[in-house]
C-alpha positions as CSV (number, residue, x, y, z in Angstrom):
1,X,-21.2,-174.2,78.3
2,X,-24.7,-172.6,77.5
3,X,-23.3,-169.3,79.1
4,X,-19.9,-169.1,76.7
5,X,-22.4,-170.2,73.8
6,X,-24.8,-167.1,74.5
7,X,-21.9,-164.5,75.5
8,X,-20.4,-165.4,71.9
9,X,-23.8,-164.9,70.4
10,X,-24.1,-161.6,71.9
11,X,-20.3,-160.6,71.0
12,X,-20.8,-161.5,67.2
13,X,-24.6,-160.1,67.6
14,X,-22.8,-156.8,69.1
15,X,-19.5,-157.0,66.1
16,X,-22.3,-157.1,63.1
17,X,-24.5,-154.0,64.7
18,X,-21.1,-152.2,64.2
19,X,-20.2,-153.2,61.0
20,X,-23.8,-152.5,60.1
21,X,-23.6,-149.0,61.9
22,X,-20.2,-148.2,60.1
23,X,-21.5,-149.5,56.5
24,X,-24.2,-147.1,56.8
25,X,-21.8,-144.5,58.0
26,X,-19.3,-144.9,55.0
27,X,-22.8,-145.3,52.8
28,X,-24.1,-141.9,53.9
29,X,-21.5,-140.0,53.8
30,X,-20.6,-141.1,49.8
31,X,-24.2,-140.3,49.3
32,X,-23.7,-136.9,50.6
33,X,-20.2,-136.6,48.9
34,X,-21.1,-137.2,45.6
35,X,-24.4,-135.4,45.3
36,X,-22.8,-131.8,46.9
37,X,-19.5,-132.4,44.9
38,X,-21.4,-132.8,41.5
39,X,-24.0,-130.5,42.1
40,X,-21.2,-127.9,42.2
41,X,-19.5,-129.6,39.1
42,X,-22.9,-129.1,37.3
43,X,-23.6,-125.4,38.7
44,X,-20.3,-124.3,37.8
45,X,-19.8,-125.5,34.3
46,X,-23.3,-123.9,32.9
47,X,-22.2,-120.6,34.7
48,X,-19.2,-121.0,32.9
49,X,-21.0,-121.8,29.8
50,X,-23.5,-119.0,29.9
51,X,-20.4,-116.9,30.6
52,X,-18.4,-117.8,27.9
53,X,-20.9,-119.2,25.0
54,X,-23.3,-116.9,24.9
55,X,-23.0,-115.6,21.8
56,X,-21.0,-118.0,20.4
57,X,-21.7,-121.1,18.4
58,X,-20.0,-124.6,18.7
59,X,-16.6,-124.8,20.0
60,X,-15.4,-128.1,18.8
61,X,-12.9,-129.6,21.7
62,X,-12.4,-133.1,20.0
63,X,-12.9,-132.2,16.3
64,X,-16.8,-133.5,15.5
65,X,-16.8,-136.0,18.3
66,X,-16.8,-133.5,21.0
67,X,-18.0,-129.8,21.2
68,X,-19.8,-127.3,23.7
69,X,-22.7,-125.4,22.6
70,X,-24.5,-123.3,24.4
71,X,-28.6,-124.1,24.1
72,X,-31.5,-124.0,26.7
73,X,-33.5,-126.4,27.0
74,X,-37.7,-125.6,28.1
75,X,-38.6,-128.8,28.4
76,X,-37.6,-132.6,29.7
77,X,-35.2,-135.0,27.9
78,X,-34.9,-134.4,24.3
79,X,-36.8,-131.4,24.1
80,X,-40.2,-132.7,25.1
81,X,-42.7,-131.5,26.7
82,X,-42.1,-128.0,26.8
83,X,-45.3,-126.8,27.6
84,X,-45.4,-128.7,31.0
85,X,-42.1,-127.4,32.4
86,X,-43.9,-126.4,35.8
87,X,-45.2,-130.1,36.1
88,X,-41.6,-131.1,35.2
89,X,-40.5,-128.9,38.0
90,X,-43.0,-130.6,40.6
91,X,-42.3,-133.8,39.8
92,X,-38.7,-132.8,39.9
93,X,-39.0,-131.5,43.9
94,X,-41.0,-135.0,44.6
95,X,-38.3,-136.8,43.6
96,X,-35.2,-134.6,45.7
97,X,-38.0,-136.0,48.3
98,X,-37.8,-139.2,47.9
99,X,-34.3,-139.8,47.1
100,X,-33.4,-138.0,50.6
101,X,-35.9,-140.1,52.2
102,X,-34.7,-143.1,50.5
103,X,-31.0,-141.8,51.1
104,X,-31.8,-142.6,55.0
105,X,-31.8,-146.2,54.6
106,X,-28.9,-147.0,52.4
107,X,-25.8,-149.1,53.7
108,X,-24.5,-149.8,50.2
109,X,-21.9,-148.0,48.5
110,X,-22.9,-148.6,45.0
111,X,-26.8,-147.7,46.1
112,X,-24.9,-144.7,48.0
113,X,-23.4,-143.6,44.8
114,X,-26.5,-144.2,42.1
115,X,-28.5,-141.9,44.9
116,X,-26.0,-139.4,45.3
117,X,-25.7,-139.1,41.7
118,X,-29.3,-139.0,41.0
119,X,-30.0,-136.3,44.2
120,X,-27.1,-134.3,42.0
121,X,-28.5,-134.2,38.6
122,X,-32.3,-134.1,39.5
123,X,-30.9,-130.6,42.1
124,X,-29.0,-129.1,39.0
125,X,-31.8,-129.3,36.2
126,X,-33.9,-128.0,38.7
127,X,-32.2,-125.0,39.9
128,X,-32.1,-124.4,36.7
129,X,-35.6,-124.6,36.3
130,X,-36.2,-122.3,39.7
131,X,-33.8,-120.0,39.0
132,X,-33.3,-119.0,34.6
133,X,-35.5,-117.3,32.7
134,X,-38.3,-116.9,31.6
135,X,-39.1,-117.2,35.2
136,X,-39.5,-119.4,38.8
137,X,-40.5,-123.2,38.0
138,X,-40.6,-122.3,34.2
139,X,-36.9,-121.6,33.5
140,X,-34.7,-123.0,31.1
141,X,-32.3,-125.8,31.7
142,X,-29.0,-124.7,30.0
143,X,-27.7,-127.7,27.7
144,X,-24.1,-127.5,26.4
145,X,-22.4,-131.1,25.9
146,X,-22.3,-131.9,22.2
147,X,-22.0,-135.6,20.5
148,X,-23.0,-136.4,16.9
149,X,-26.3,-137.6,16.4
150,X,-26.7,-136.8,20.2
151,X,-29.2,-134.4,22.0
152,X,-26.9,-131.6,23.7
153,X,-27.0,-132.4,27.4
154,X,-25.7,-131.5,30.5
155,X,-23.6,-132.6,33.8
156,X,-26.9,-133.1,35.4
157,X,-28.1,-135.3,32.9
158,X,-24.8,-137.4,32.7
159,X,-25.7,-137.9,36.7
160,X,-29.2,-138.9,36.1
161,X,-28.2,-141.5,33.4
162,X,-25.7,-143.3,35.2
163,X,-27.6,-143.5,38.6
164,X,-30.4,-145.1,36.7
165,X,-28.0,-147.6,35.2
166,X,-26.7,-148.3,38.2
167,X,-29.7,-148.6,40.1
168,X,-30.7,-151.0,37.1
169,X,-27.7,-153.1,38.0
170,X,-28.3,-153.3,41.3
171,X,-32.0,-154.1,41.2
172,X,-30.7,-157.0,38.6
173,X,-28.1,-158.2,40.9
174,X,-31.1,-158.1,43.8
175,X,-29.1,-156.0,45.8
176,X,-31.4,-153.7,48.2
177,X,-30.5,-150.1,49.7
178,X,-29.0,-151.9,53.1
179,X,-26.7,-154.3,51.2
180,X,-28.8,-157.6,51.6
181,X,-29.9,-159.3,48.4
182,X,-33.5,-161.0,47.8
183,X,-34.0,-164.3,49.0
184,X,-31.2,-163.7,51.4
């Protein structure tokens, strides 16, 4: 009897390492999806805008609600802080640091997807930053997604914004990077 009992516990012991094994599988590899795939979304659409915007003004794709134009942005969110964009830059590769590292431990899909989203954006403003003028880790981000009574923004900042809402609902919901909730 105490032999069946303890070659059950090992079987269901065994059956939730590889459901754990595989979550973290399916986890890693959405992590890895979605930060390449929109980094290349992002990369593409400002060359494609510094192609064919730059000397251009607004083009207007939804009337007022919706336009591109082209503007680069020296600074963080909203146009502050330009006089710190090297800062911004090194605080930008500390964070591609720890998202990676944090990126080891996840086995949730949603935590998958906020990081990979987050890797994404945080990668795109800061090639910019590398890469534009005026020069290495002081280049300008290029901006180009218009809304009324909106700063113009970017891909990259659409990523940032929703990972940090979803990493907002998970931490509400007490969900953690393996897929166990507090007090659980």
């Amino acid at each position: 009897m105490w032999e069946t009992r303890s070659i059950m516990q090992a079987a269901h012991a065994e059956s939730e390492s590889t459901v754990a094994t595989s979550s973290r599988r399916t986890a890693r590899a959405l992590f890895v999806a979605t930060a390449v795939v929109l980094y290349l979304v992002d990369l593409g659409t400002k060359s494609l805008v510094v192609e064919k915007l730059a000397d251009r003004g607004r083009v207007d794709l939804v009337g007022d609600l919706l336009g591109f134009r082209l503007t680069r942005n020296p600074g963080a969110a909203f146009g502050t802080g330009t006089s710190y964009t090297v800062l911004l830059s090194c605080v930008a590769l500390v964070a591609v640091g720890v998202v990676v590292w944090l990126s080891a431990r996840v086995a949730n899909r949603v935590w998958a997807l906020a990081l990979g989203l987050l890797l994404a954006g945080v990668l795109g403003n800061l090639t910019d930053r590398v890469f534009r003028e005026p020069g290495p880790f002081e280049g300008h981000v290029v901006d180009f997604i218009q809304l009324p009574h909106w700063p113009i923004f970017n891909v990259a900042d659409m990523c940032i914004n929703v990972a940090a809402l979803l990493i907002l609902v998970q931490a509400f919901r007490g969900v953690r990077l393996n897929g166990t909730r507090d007090g659980k």
